[in-house]
VEXVOTI-147700 format. One record per residue (C-alpha): x, y, z. Coordinates in nm, 3 decimals. Layout:
N
[pt [X,Y,Z]],
...
This chain:
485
[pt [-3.156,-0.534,0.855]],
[pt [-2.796,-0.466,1.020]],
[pt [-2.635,-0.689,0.764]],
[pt [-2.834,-0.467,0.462]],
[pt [-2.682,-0.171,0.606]],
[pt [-2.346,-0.287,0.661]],
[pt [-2.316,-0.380,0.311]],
[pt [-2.501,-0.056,0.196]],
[pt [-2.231,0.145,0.397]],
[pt [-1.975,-0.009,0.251]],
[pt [-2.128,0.030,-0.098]],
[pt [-2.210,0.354,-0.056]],
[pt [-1.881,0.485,0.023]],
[pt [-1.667,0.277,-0.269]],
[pt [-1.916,0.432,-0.526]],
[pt [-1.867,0.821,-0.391]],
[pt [-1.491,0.773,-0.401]],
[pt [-1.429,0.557,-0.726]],
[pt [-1.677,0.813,-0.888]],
[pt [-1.437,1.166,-0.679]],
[pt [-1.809,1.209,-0.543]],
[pt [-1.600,1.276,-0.213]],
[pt [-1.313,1.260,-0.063]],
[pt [-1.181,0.944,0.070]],
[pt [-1.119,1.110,0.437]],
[pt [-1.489,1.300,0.407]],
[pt [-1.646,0.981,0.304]],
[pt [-1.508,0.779,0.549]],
[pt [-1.691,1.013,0.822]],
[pt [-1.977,1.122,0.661]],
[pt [-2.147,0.778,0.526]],
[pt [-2.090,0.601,0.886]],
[pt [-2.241,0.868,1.029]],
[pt [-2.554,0.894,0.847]],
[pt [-2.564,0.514,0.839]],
[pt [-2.524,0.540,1.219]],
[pt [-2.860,0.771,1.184]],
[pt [-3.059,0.495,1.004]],
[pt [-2.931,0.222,1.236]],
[pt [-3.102,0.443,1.523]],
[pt [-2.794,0.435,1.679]],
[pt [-2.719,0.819,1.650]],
[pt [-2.663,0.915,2.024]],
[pt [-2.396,0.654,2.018]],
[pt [-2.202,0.789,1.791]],
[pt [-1.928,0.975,1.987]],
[pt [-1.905,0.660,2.173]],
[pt [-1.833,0.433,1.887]],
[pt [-1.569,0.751,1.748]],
[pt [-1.397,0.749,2.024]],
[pt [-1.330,0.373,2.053]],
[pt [-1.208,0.371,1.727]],
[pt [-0.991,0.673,1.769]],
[pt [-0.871,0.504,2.067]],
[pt [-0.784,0.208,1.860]],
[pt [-0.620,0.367,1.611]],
[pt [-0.421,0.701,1.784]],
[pt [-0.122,0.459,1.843]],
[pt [-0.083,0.433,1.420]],
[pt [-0.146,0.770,1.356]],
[pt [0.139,0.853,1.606]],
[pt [0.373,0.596,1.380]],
[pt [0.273,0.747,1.066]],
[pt [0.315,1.088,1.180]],
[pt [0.672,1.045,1.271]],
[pt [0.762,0.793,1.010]],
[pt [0.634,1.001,0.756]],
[pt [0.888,1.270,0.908]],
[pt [1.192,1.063,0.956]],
[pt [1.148,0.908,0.643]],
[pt [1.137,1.273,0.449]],
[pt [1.422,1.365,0.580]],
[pt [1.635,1.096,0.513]],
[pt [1.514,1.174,0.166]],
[pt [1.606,1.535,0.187]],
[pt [1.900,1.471,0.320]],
[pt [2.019,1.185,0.021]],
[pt [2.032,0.876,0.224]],
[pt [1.826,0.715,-0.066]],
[pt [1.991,0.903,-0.370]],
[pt [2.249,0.612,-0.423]],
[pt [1.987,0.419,-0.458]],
[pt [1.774,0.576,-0.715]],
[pt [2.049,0.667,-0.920]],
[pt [2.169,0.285,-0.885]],
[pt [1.812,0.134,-0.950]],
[pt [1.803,0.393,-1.268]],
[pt [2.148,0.305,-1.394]],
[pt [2.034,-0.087,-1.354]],
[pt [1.689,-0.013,-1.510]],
[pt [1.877,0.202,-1.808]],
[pt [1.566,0.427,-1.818]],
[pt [1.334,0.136,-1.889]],
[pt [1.037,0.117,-1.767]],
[pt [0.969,-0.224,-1.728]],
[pt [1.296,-0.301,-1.558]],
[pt [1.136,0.029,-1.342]],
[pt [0.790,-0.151,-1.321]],
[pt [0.955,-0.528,-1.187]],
[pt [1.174,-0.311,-0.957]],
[pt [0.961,-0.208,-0.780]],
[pt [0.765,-0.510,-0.741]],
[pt [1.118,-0.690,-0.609]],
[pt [1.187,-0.363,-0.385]],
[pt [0.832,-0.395,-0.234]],
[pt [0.862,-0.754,-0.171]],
[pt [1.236,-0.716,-0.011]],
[pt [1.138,-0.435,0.249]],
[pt [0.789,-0.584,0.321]],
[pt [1.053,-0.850,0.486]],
[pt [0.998,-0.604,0.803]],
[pt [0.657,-0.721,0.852]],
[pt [0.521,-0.368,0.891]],
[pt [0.329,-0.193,0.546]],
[pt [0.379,0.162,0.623]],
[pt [0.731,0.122,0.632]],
[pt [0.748,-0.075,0.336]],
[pt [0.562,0.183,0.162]],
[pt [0.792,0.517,0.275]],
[pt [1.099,0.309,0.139]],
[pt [0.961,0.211,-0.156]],
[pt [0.785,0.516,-0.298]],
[pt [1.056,0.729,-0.164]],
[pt [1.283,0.535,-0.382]],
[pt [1.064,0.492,-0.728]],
[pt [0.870,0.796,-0.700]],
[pt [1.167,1.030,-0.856]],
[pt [1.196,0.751,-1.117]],
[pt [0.819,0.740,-1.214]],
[pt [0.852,1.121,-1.221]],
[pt [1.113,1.144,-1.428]],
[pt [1.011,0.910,-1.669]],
[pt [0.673,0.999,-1.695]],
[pt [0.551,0.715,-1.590]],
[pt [0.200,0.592,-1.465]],
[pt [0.223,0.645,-1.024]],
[pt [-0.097,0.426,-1.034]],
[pt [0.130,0.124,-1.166]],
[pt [0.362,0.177,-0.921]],
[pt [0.116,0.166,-0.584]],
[pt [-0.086,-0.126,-0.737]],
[pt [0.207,-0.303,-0.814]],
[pt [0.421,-0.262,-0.451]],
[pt [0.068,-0.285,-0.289]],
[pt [0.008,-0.632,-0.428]],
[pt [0.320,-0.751,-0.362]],
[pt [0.364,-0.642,0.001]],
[pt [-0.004,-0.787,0.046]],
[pt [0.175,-1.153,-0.053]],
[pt [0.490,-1.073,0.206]],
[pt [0.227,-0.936,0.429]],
[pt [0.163,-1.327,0.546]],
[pt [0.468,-1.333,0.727]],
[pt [0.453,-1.460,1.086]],
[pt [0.556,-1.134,1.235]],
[pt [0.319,-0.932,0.976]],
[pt [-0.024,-0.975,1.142]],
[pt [-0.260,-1.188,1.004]],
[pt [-0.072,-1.522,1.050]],
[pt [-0.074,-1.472,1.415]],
[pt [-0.419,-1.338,1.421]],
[pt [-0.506,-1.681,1.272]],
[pt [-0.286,-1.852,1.512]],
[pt [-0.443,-1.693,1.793]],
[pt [-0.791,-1.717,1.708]],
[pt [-0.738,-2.085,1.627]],
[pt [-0.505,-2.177,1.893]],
[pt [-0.229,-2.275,1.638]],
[pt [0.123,-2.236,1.608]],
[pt [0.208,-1.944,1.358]],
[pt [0.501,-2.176,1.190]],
[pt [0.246,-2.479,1.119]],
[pt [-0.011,-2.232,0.958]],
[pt [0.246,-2.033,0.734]],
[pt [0.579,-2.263,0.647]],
[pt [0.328,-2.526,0.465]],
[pt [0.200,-2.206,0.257]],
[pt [0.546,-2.120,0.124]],
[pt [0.528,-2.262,-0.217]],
[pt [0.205,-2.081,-0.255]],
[pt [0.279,-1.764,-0.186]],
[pt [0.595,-1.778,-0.397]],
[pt [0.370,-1.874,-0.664]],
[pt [0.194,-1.570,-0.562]],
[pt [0.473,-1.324,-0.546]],
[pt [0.596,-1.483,-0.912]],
[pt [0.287,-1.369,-1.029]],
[pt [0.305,-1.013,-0.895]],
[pt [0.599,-0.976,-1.060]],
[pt [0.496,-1.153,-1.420]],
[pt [0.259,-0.832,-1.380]],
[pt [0.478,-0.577,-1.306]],
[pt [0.663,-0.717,-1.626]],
[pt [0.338,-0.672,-1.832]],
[pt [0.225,-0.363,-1.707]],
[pt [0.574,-0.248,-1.790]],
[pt [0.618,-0.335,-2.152]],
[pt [0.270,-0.136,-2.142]],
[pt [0.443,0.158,-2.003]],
[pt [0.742,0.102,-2.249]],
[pt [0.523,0.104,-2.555]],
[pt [0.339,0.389,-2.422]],
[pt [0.612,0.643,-2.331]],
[pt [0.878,0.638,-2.612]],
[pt [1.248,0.751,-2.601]],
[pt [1.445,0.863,-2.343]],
[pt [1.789,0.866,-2.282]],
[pt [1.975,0.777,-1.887]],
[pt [2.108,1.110,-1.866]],
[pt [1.776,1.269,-1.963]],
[pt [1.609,1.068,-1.682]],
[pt [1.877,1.160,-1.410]],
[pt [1.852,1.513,-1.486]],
[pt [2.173,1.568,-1.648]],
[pt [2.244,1.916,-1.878]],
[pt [2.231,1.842,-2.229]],
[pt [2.660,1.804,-2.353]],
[pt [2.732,1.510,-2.066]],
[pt [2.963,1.266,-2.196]],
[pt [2.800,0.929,-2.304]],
[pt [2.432,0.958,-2.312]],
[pt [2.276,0.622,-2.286]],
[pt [2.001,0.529,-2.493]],
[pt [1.676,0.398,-2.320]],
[pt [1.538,0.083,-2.425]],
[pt [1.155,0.232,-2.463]],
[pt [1.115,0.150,-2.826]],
[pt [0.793,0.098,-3.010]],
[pt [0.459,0.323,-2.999]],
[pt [0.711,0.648,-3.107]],
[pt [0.985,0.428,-3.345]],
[pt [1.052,0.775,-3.465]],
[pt [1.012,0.961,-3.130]],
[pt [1.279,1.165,-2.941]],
[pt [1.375,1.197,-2.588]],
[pt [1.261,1.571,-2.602]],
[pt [0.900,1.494,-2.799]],
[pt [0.817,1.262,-2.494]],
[pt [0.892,1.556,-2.225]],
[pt [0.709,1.825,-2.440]],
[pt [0.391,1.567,-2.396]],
[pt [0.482,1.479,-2.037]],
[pt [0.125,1.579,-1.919]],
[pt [-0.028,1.456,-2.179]],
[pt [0.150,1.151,-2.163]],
[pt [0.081,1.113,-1.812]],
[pt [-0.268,1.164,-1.854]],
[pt [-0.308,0.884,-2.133]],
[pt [-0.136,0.614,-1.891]],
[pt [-0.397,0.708,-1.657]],
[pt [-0.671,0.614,-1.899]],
[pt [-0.537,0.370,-2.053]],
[pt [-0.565,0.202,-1.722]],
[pt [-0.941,0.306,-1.705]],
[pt [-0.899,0.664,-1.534]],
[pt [-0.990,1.034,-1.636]],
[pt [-0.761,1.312,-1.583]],
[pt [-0.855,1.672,-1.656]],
[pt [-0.672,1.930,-1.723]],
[pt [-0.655,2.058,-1.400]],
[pt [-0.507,1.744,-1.240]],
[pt [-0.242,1.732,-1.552]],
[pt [-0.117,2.057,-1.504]],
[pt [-0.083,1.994,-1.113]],
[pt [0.065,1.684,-1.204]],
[pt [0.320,1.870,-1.395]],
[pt [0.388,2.090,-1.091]],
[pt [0.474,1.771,-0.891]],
[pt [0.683,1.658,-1.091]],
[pt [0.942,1.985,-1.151]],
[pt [0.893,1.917,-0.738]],
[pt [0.995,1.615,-0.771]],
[pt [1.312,1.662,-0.925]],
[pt [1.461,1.828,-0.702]],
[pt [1.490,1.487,-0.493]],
[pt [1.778,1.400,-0.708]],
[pt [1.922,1.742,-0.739]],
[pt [2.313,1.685,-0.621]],
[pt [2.335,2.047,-0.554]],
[pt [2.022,2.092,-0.290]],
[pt [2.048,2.288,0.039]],
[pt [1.968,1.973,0.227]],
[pt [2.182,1.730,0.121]],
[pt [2.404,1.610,0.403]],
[pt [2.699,1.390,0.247]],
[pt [2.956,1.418,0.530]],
[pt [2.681,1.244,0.776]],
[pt [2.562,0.988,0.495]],
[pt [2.688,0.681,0.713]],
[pt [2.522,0.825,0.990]],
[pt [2.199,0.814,0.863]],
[pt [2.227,0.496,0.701]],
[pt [2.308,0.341,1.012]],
[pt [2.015,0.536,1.181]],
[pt [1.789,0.350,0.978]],
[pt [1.916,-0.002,0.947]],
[pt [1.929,0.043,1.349]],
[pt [1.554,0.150,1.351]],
[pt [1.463,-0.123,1.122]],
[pt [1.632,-0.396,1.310]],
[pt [1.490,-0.280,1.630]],
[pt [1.138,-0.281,1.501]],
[pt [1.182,-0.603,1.303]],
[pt [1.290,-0.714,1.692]],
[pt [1.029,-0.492,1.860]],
[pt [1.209,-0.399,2.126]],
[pt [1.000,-0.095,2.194]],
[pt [0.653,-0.029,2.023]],
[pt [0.699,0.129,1.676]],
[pt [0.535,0.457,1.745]],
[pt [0.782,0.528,2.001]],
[pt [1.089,0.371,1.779]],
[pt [1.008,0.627,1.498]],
[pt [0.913,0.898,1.687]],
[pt [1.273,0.839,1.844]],
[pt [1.424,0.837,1.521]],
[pt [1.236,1.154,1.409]],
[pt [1.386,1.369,1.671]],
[pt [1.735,1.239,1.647]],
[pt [1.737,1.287,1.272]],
[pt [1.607,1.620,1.284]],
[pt [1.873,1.757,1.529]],
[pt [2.155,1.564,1.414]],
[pt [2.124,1.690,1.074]],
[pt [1.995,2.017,1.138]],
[pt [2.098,2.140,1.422]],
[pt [1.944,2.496,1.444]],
[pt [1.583,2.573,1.503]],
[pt [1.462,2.760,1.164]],
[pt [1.617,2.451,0.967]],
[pt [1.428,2.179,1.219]],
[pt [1.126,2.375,1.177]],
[pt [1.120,2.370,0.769]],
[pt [1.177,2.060,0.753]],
[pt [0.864,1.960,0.958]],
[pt [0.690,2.225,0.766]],
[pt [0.787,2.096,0.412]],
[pt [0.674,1.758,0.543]],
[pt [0.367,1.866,0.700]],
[pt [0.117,1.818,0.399]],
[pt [0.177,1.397,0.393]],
[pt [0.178,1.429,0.792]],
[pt [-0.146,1.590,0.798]],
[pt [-0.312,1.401,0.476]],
[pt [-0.210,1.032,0.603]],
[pt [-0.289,1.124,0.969]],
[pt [-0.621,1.258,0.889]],
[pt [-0.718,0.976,0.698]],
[pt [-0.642,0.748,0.972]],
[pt [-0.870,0.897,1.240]],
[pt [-1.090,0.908,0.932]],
[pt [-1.119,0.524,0.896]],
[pt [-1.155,0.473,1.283]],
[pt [-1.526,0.682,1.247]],
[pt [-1.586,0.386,0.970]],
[pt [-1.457,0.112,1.140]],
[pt [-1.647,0.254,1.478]],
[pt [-1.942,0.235,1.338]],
[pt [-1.951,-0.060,1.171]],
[pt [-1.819,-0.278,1.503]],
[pt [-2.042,-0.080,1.740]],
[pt [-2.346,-0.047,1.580]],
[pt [-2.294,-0.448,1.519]],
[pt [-2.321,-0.451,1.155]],
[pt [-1.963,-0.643,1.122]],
[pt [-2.119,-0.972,1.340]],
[pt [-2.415,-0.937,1.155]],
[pt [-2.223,-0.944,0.806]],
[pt [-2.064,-1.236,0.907]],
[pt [-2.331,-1.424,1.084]],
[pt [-2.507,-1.426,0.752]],
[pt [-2.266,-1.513,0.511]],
[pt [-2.163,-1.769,0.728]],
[pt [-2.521,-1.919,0.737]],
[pt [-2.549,-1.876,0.385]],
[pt [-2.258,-2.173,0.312]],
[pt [-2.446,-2.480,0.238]],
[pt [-2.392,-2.799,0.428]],
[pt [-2.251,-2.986,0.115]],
[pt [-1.964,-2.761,0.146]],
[pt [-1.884,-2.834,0.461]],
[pt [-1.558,-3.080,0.363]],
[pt [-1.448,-2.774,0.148]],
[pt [-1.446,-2.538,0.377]],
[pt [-1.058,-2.448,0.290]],
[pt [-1.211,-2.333,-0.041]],
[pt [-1.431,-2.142,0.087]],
[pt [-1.299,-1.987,0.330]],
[pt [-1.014,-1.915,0.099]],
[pt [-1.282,-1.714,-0.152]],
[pt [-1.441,-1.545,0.142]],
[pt [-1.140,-1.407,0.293]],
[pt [-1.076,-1.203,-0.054]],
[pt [-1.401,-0.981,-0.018]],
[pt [-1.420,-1.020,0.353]],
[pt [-1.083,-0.890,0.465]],
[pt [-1.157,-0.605,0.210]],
[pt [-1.429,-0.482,0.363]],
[pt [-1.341,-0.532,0.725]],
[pt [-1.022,-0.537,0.940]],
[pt [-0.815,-0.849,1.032]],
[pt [-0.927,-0.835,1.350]],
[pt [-1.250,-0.907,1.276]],
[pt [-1.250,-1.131,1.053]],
[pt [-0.978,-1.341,1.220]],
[pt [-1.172,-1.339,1.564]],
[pt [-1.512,-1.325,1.441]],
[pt [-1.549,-1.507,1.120]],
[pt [-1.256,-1.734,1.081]],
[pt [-1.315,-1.912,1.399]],
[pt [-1.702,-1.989,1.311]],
[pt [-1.603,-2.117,0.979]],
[pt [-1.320,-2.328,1.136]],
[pt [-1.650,-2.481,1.361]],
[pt [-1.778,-2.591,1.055]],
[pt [-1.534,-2.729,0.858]],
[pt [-1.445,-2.924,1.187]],
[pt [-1.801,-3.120,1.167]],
[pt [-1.717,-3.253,0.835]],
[pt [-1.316,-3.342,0.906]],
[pt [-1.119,-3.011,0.756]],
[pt [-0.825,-2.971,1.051]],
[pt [-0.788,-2.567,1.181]],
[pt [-0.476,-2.612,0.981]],
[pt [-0.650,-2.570,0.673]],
[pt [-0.890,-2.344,0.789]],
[pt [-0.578,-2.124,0.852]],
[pt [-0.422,-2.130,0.568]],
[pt [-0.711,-2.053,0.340]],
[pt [-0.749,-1.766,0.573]],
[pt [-0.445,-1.582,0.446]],
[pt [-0.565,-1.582,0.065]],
[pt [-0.712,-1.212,0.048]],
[pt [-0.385,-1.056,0.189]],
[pt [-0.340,-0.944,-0.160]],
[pt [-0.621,-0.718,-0.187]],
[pt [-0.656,-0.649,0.224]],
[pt [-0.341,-0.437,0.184]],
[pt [-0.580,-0.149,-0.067]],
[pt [-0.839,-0.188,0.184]],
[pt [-1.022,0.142,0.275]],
[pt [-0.987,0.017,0.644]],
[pt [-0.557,-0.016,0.619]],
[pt [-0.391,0.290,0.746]],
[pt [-0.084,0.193,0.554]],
[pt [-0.270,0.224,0.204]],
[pt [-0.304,0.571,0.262]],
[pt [0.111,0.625,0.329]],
[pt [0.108,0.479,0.000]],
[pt [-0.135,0.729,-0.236]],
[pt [-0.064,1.037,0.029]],
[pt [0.346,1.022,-0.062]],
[pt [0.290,0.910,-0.436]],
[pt [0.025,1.221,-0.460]],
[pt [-0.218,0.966,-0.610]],
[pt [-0.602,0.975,-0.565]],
[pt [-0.729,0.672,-0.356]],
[pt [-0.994,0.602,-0.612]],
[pt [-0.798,0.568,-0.892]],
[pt [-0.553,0.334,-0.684]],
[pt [-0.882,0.125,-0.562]],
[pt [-1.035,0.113,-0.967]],
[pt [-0.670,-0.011,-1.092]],
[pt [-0.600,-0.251,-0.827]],
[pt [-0.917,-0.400,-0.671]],
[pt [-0.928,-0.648,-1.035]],
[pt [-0.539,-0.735,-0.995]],
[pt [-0.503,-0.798,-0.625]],
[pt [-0.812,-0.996,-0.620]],
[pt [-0.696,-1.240,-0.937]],
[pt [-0.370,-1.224,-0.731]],
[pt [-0.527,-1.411,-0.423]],
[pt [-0.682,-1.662,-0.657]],
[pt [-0.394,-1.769,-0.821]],
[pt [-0.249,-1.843,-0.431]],
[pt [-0.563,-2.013,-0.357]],
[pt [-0.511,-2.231,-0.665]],
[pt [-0.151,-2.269,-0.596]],
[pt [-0.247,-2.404,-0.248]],
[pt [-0.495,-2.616,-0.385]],
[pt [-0.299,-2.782,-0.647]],
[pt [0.003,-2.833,-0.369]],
[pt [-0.225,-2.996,-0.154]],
[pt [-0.193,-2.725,0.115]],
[pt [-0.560,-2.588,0.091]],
């Protein structure tokens, strides 16, 4: 009956917010909580909120303060260089914008942690996706797939969850899987190529100094290389349509945008511009080096964890704020013009810990696995490396690494062990569903991701559920074909 449930809960709340039934952060408290009701569990519900909140309060701290340091290193320009670099490389092409990010993604998720990788690299694209008009659901698919590949690093999480649970080393488990995840991260970025030349056919003509803002009369203006669906297109045609044109990408990739959600779009995006604007109140050129050394000293010390993160960033925070705006009503709107994304990706987080309470207390996680586990029949015991590898894609989906590292993986390792398949393997296979675990409901860091790129969580889930999924197949099949799986 638990294990019904379980899976009902889970259905129940991927249906209300692919369908904008609900809200992702009212659905993840409301469903759990009625579900909590059925189990006849009810009067433990605080109990089970509170452990989760418990569990989680130390990442909604880190978001809350990342979220801030990292806006105002973007008010302040640290990252303008490199948007106007990345544009000037990309020549106002999408695709080039599309594989970009893919490579930027994979590069910064080299920090092991996904919420960081995700502030970097939306606060880097997003003013190009905005100013090309380009699809924002492309760009969190894409840089979520790819840091779910990275996301296997020994110092990113699951690798030493497996470790632990198995009682391996983490360097056994994840230098044999190199060649496989490369294969996966190629593959990524073949994507990002595709989905580009999609983009490109879709948007037009633009021109570099069009896309960086520049008044019309600039010296040299570059044309883009967007050729095709408009051959007889201009640069201002495509911004006349730019909501329109937004709105298509969006179903083109199997979503519906109303008018509504067009026209705030279009809001967002005269926002937007201002993050390039050279001429904005809070740029802060004569402290540039400052900040940039800030921030590579705040990576490397996370990267060493010398101190926990939450404490790193909210370190950084408060140095950033008063070195660069030293008095009070400047400190106090910035915090205020970041407040929205603090609030949105903070919420969501305490959000998720009702779910995940729930679902560990009222045992319907133990259950879930108890039963698929039974349900593997004995002939597959010596190919328990494939299987785990194809359970790991829905499993680590639907429930966090901790449990499914320390309650399934270990079970199925039992198994495989009766019929000669080494923890080794088991391992490995384990690390398969990264691709997709990193869109999970159930990651905080997936919500850093839609809050800053203002995109709804069920259109990132309906574009890149399909993708990150055939992503983790095509590493299982790489593994298999190596010989690693």
């Amino acid at each position: 009956m638990l294990t019904i449930l379980g899976f009902g809960m889970i259905a129940t709340f991927l249906v209300l917010i692919m369908l904008k039934k609900m809200s992702p952060m009212a659905a993840l408290v409301i469903v759990p909580a009625l579900f909590c009701v059925l189990v006849g569990k009810g009067s433990h519900l605080g109990d089970y909120v509170l452990k989760g909140i418990g569990s989680l309060a130390p990442t909604a701290a880190m978001l809350m303060f990342a979220i801030v340091y990292f806006g105002v290193m973007i008010d302040v320009g640290l990252f303008d260089p490199i948007v106007r670099g990345i544009l000037r490389f990309c020549k106002a092409d999408p695709m080039r914008v599309v594989v970009g990010t893919a490579v930027l993604a994979a590069i910064v998720s080299l920090d092991g942690d996904g919420s960081t990788t995700f502030m970097i690299t939306v606060s880097a694209m997003v003013p190009l996706y905005r100013r090309l008009k380009m699809s924002l659901v492309i760009m969190t698919g894409v840089a979520a797939m790819a840091n779910g590949v990275m996301n296997t690093l020994p110092w990113g999480g699951p690798t030493a969850r497996a470790a632990t649970a198995l009682k391996l080393d983490a360097g056994d488990i994840f230098v044999p899987m190199i060649p496989a995840l490369a294969v996966g991260l190629l593959f990524v970025i073949g994507l990002a190529y595709v989905l580009g030349l999609r983009e490109r056919k879709r948007l037009g003509v633009l021109t570099l100094e069009q896309a960086l803002g520049r008044p019309d009369g600039e010296p040299e203006p570059e044309q883009a290389l967007i050729a095709s669906a408009g051959a007889g297109s201009t640069a201002s045609g495509a911004a006349s349509e730019a909501v329109a044109g937004s709105a298509s990408g969006a179903a083109a990739d199997g979503h519906t945008v109303d008018a509504g959600d067009a026209q705030a779009g279009s809001r967002e995006d005269d926002a937007s511009s201002e993050i390039l604007d050279p001429r904005r109140a809070t740029l802060r050129p004569r402290l540039y080096w400052f900040n940039a050394a800030l921030t590579v000293a705040l990576l490397t010390l996370l990267i060493c964890q010398t101190l926990p993160i939450p404490v790193l960033f909210l370190l950084g925070a408060a140095i950033a704020l008063t070195v660069n705006f030293p008095h009070m009503p400047d400190q106090k709107a910035r915090i205020a013009a970041h407040a929205e994304n603090v609030l949105n990706v903070s919420g969501m987080v305490f959000a998720a810990a009702v779910f995940t309470g729930v679902l560990t207390g009222t045992g319907m996680v133990e259950e879930m696995a108890r039963t698929v586990v039974d349900s593997v029949p004995d002939a597959m015991g010596p190919h328990m490396g494939l299987v785990i590898g194809v359970l790991s894609i829905p499993f680590t989906y639907f429930m966090s690494n901790d449990g499914f590292y320390f309650g399934i993986v270990p079970i199925l390792a039992e198994a495989g062990a009766a019929h000669g398949v080494s923890p080794l393997e088991i391992a490995r296979a384990s690390l398969v569903g990264q691709a997709l675990h990193m869109s999970s409901p159930l990651v905080p860091a997936v919500y850093v991701l839609v809050g800053m790129a203002k995109v709804e969580f069920g259109d990132h889930t309906r574009f890149t559920v399909k993708w990150a999924a055939l992503t983790s197949l095509v590493v299982l099949g790489a593994g298999m074909l190596f010989g690693i799986i």
